[in-house]
C-alpha positions as CSV (number, residue, x, y, z in Angstrom):
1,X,35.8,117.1,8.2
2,X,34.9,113.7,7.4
3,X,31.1,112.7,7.4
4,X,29.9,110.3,9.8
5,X,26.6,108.0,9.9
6,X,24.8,106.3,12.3
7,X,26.0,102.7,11.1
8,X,29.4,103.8,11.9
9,X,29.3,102.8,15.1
10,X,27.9,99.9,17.2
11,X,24.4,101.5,18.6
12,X,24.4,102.5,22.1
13,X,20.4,102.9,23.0
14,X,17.0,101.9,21.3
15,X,16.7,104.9,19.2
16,X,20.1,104.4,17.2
17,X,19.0,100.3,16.8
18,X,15.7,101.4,15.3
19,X,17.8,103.9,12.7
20,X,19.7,101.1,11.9
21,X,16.5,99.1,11.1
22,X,16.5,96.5,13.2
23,X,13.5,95.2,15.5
24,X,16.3,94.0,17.9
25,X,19.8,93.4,18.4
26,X,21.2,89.6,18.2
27,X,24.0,90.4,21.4
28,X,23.8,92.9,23.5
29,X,27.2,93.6,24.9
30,X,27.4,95.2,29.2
31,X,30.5,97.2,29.7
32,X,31.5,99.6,32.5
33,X,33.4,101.5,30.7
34,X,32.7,104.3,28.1
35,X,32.4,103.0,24.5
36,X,34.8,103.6,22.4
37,X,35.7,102.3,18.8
38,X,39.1,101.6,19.4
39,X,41.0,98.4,19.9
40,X,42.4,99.3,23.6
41,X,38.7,98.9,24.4
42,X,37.6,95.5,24.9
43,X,33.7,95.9,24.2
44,X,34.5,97.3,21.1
45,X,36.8,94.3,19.7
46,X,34.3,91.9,21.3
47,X,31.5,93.6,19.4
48,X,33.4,94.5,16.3
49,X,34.4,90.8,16.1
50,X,30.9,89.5,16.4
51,X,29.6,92.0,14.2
52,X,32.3,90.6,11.6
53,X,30.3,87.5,11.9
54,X,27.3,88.6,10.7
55,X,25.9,89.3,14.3
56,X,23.6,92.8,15.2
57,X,25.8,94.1,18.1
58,X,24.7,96.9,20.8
59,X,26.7,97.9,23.5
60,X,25.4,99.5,26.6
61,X,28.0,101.4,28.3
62,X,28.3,102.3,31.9
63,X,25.2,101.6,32.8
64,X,23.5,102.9,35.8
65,X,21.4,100.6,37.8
66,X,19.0,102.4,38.8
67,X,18.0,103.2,34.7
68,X,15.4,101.4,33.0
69,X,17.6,101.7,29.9
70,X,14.4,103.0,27.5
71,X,15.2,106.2,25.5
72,X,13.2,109.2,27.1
73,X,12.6,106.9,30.1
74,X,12.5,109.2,33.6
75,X,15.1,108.0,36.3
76,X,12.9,105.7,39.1
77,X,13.0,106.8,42.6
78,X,15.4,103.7,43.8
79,X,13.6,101.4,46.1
80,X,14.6,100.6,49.7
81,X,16.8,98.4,50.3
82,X,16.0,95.9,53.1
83,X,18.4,93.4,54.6
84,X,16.2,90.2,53.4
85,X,16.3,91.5,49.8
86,X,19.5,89.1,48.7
87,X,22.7,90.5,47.7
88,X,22.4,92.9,44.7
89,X,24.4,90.5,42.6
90,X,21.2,88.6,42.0
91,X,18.7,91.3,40.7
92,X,17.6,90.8,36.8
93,X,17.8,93.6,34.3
94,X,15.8,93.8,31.5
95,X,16.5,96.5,28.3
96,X,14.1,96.9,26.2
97,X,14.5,97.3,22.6
């Protein structure tokens, strides 16, 4: 079976882009679909391609909303949603490296 290492991949969280040593990623790539290193996946041509350019890449895939997107983080309670809060296309989301 062939050995595998962390840098093998594009990192996925905070605690695979610290074992890669970096402080931060330079693009941080949104998908909604799983990551997978393969070129039917889009993300992961994208980021393979930017990578190629000297780039630090991450991918976050399917991500959830209601996540905070931190390693170990705990799931929030999700906060009502009231009629005057806008539509959810305009809400910011922040990850945290």
């Amino acid at each position: 079976m062939a050995d595998y290492q962390i840098a093998d991949w594009l990192p996925t969280s905070a605690k695979e882009v610290k074992a890669l040593g970096w402080d931060r990623p330079d693009v941080i790539l949104f998908t909604g679909d799983a990551y997978v290193d393969h070129p039917s996946f889009g993300a992961a041509v994208i980021g393979r391609a930017l990578q190629a350019e000297g780039y630090r890449v991450a991918i976050v895939p399917q991500p959830n909303w209601q996540d905070d997107l931190r390693d170990g983080a705990t799931t929030p309670t999700p906060p009502a949603i009231r009629p005057d809060s806008g539509p959810i296309g305009r809400r910011r989301f922040t990850v945290k490296f």
